[in-house]
C-alpha positions in Angstrom: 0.0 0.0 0.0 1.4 3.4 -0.7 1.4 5.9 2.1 1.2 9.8 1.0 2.7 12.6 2.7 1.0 16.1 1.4 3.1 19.7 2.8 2.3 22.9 2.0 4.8 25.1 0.8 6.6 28.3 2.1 7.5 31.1 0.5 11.1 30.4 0.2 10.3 27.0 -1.4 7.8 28.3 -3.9 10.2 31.1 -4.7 13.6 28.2 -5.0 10.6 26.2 -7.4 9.9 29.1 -9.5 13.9 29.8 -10.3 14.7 26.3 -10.6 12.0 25.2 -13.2 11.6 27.1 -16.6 8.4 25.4 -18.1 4.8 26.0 -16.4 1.4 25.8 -17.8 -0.5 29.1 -18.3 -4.3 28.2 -18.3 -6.9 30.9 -20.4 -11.0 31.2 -20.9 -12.3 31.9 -23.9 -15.3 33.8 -24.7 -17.5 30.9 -24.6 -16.1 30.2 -21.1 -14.2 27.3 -22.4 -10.6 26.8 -20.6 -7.3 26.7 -22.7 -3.9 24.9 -21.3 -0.6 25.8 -22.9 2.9 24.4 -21.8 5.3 27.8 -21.8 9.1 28.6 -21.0 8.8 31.7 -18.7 11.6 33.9 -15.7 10.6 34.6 -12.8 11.5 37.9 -11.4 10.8 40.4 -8.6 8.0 38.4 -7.5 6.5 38.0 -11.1 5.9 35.5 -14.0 7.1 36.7 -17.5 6.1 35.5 -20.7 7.9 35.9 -23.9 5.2 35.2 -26.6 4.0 35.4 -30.0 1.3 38.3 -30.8 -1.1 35.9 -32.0 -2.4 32.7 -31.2 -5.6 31.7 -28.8 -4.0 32.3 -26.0 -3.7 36.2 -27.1 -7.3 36.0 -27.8 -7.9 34.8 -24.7 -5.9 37.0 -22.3 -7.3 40.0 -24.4 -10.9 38.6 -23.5 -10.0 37.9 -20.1 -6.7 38.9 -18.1 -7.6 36.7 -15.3 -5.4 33.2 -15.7 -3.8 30.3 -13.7 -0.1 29.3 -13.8 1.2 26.1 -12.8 4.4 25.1 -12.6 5.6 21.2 -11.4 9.4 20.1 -10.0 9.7 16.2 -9.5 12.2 14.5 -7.9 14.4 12.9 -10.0 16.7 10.7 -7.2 13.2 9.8 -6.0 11.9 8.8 -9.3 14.6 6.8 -10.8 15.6 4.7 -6.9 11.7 4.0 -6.9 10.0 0.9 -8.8 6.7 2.3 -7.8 5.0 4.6 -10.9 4.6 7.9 -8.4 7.5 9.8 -7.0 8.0 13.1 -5.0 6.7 16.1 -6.7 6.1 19.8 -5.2 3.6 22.2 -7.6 3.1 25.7 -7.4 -0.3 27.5 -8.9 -0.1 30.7 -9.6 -3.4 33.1 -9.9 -3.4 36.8 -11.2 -4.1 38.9 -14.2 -1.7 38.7 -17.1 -0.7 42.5 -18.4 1.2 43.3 -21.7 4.5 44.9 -19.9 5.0 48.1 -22.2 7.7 49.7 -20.3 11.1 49.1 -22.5 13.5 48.9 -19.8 11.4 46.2 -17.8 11.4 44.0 -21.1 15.2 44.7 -21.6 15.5 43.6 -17.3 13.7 40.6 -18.5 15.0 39.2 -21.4 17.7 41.2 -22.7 16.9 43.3 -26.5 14.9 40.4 -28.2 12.7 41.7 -31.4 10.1 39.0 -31.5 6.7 38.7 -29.6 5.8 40.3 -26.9 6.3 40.5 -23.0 3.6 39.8 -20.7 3.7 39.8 -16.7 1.6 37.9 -14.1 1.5 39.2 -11.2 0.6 37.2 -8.3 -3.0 37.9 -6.7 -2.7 33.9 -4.9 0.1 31.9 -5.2 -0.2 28.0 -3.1 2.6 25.4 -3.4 2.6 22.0 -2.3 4.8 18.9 -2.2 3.8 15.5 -2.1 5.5 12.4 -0.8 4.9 8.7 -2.0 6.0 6.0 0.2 
């Protein structure tokens, strides 16, 4: 039988998550109040997720529609994973709620991610931000 062990997270280990990991998942609502999942490379800075992205796409559409989103962001345990023969292994998750806002101020982009001329920049700020690890024995 497998025994799990769930902790929630502080704010020093959500913050080590965020600067260790560089993919998350930045969930959107269409007008029809659909949601929208896409996996995205993002920094983490000052308290804040950027994005780097295209200009177009249904994700745009989306966050244009509707600023409000979700970001999640998952760090396993790869020692854990590879000793265990079970199919589970320690993970730790952070979900990330806010408003995502088109950062317009040039030296915040440059901050960011240096003088790149595709795409744009946008920022999510936290309004909640939970983290949680999870233990599988």
């Amino acid at each position: 039988m497998v025994e799990i062990s769930r902790q929630e997270l502080d704010t020093k280990s959500i913050d080590e998550i965020l600067n260790k990991v560089k993919l998350g998942y930045l969930g959107t609502v269409n007008d029809k109040g659909n949601p929208y999942i896409v996996p995205l490379a993002y920094r983490y800075l000052d308290g804040a997720i950027y994005l780097h992205i295209a200009e177009t796409g249904e994700k745009m559409d989306n966050i244009r529609n509707n600023p409000n989103v979700c970001f999640s962001v998952t760090s396993l345990n790869p020692t854990s994973s590879m000793l265990r023969a079970e199919k589970w292994s320690d993970f730790a998750s952070v979900i990330i709620r806010g408003k995502a806002e088109k950062v317009i101020n040039e030296p915040e982009k440059i901050k960011v991610y240096g003088d790149s001329g595709w795409g744009v920049v946008y920022k999510i700020k936290p309004e909640t931000m939970t983290g949680r690890s999870w233990s599988y024995k």
